[in-house]
N, C-alpha and C positions, 0 to 999 in steps of 0.2 A: 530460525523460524522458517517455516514452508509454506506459500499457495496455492490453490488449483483453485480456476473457473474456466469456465465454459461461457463463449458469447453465441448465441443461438441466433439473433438477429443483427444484422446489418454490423456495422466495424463500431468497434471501443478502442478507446488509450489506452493504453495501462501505464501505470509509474510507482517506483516508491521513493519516498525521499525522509533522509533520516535528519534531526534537528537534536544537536547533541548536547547536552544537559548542561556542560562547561561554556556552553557559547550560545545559547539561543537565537542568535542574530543572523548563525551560519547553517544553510542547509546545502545537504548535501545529497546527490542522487545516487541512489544503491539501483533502480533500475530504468535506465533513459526510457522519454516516452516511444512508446509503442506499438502500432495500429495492431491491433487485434481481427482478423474478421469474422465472419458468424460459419465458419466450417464446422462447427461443434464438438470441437477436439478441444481436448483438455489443454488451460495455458498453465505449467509448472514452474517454479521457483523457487531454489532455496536460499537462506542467506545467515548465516552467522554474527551475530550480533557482540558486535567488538569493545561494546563501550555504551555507557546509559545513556537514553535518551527519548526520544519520542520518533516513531516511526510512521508514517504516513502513506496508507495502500490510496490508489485514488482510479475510477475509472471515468471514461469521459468521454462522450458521446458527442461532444460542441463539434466536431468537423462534419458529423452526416446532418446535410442539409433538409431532408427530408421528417426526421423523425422528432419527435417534442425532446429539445436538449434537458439531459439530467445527468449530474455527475454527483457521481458514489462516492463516498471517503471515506475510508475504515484508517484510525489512528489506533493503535497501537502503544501503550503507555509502559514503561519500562519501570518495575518497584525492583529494590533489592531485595533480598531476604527474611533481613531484619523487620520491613514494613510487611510481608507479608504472615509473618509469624505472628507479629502483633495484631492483622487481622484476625489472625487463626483464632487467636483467644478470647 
C-alpha cells in the first residue's frame, strides 16, 4: 500500500499502525508519529503488507495550539480473496 498528502496549513502527525488479525490486543507501528509541516510538498510512503489485519492511517493536529483540534483516521481493512470474490458475485 502507498500514501501521499500534502499539509498546506500549520504542522500534522502522521502515524500508521497495524493491528494484526491473530492478535487484536497487539498494535504495532509501521510508521512512528511524525510532525508534518505546512511546506506543501508531498509526504510519501510505501509499505508491504506482510500479513492480515487492520491498518490504521491517522493525522493529528492536537499539538498546534492555535487551530480547532481534528484528527483524521483512515482504516484500512484487510479481506482475502475468497471474500472478495464472493462480493464479486
Amino acid at each position: 500500500m502507498t500514501w501521499e498528502f500534502v499539509c498546506n496549513k500549520d504542522e500534522i502527525t502522521f502515524s500508521v499502525t497495524f493491528i494484526p488479525s491473530s492478535d487484536s490486543s497487539k498494535e504495532i507501528e509501521v510508521v512512528q508519529p511524525s510532525k508534518e509541516d505546512a511546506s506543501g510538498e508531498a509526504v510519501c510512503g510505501v509499505h508491504s503488507a506482510g500479513m492480515a489485519g487492520d491498518y490504521i492511517f491517522k493525522w493529528d493536529n492536537a499539538g498546534n495550539m492555535l487551530q480547532r483540534k481534528i484528527t483524521y483516521v483512515l482504516e484500512v481493512m484487510t479481506m482475502d480473496m475468497t471474500a472478495l470474490q464472493s462480493m464479486a458475485e
